[in-house]
C-alpha positions in Angstrom: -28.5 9.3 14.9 -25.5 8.4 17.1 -25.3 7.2 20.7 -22.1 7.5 23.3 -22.2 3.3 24.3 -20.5 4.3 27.1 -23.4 5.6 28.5 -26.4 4.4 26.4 -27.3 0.8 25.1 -29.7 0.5 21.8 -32.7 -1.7 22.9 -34.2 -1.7 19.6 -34.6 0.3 16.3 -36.7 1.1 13.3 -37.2 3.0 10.1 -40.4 5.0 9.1 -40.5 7.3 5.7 -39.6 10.1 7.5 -38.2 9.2 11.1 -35.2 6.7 12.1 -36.7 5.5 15.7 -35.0 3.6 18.5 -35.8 3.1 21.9 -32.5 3.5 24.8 -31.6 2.8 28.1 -29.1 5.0 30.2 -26.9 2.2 31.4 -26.5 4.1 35.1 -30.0 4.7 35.8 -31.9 1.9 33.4 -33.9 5.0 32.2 -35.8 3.9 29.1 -36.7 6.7 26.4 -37.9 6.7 22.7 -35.7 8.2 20.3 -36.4 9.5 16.8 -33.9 11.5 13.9 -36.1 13.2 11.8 -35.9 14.0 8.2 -38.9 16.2 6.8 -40.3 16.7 3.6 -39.5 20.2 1.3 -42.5 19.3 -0.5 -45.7 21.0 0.2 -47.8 17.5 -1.3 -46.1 15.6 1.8 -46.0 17.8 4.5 -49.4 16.3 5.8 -48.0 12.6 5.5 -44.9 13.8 7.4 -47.5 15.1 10.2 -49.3 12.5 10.5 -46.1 10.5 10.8 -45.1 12.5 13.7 -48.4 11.8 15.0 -48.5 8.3 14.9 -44.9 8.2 16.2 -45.9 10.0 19.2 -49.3 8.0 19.6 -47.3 4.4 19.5 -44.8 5.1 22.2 -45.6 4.8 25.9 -42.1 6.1 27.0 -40.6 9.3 26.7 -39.1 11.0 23.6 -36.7 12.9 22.3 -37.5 13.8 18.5 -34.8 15.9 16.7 -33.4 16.6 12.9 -34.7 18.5 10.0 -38.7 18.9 10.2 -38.4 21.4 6.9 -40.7 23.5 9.3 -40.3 26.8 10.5 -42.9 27.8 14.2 -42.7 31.5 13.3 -42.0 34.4 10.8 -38.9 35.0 12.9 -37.4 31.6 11.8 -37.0 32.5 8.2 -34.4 35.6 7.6 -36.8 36.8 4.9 -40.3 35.8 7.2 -41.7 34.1 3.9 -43.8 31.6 5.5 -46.7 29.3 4.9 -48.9 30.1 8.2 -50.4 26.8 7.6 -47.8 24.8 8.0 -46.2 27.1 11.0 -49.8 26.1 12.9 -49.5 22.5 11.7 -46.2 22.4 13.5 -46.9 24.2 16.5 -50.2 22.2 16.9 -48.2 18.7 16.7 -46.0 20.4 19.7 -48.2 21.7 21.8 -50.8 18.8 21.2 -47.8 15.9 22.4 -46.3 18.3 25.4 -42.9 18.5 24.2 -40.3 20.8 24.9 -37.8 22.4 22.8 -34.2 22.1 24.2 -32.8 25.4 22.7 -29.5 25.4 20.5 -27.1 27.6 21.4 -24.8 28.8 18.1 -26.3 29.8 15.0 -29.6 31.5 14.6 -30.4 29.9 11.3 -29.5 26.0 10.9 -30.2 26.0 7.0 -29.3 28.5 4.4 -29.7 28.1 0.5 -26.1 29.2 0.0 -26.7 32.2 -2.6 -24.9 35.6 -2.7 -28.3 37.3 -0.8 -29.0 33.8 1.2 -32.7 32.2 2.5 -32.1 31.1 5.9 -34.5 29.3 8.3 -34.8 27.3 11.1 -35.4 24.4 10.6 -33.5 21.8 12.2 -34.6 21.4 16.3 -34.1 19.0 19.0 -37.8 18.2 21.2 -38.5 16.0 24.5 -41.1 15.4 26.4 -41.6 16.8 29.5 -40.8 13.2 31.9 -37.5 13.4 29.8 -37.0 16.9 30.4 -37.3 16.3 34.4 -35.1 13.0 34.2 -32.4 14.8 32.4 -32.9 18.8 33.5 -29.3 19.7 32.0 -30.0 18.4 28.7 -28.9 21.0 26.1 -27.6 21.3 22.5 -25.2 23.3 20.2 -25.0 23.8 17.0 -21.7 23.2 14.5 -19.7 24.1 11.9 -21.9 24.0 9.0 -19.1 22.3 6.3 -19.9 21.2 3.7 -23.7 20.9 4.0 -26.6 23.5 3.9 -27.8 22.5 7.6 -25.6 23.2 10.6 -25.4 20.0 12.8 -26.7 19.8 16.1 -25.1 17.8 18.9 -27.4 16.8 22.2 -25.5 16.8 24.8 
């Protein structure tokens, strides 16, 4: 998680299993927002914990969020090149999204953000940016893009 200080100051910060978490202010407006990176769990055995992370993250804070990183969740067969999917988890996801109100602020780039890096390649999407929709209205132009992916198995995304 990084922050321009130019244009953001770091109120406060904090460090869950799964979620870094800090709350901003935009230095021109005083506009307060939660902020959380995200690192999910591969492992089928923690995927609820991870949930119910999210959860609680989203319960705890009265201001608006921005939540973003690797949630090692796909929504949809269409996020996986070869649509091997867990439905369970898909509607696990989707639930935690729809049940908070957030928004997904589209990355523009790459179709896939992780691949496995064989000869015939798994690819997914995995890696996603959300707000929620009082962020969404204070900053409408909000968007993101995907990177190079060197040398890692995710391609980066930068808000901007």
């Amino acid at each position: 998680m990084g922050f321009d200080t130019d244009i953001f100051d770091v109120l406060d910060w904090y460090i869950l299993d799964y979620l870094v978490c800090s709350k901003v202010k935009h230095k021109s407006t005083g506009y307060i927002f939660g902020c959380a990176t995200v690192y999910g769990t591969a492992s089928d055995e923690f995927k609820q914990q991870f949930i119910n992370e999210l959860h609680s993250f989203m319960s705890s804070s009265r201001d608006p969020i921005m939540i973003g990183g690797d949630f090692n969740l796909v929504r949809c067969q269409e996020d996986k090149n070869n649509g091997n999917i867990d439905f369970h988890w898909c509607d696990r996801f989707n639930e935690w999204i729809d049940g908070n109100g957030l928004l997904e602020i589209k990355s523009i780039g790459w179709r896939f953000t992780w691949s496995n890096n064989q000869e015939s390649p798994v690819m997914s999407l995995i890696d996603r940016i959300f707000c929620s929709i009082e962020l969404d209205q204070m900053f409408p132009l909000a968007s993101a893009k995907t990177l190079p992916r060197r040398p890692s198995d995710h391609v980066p995304i930068l808000g901007i």
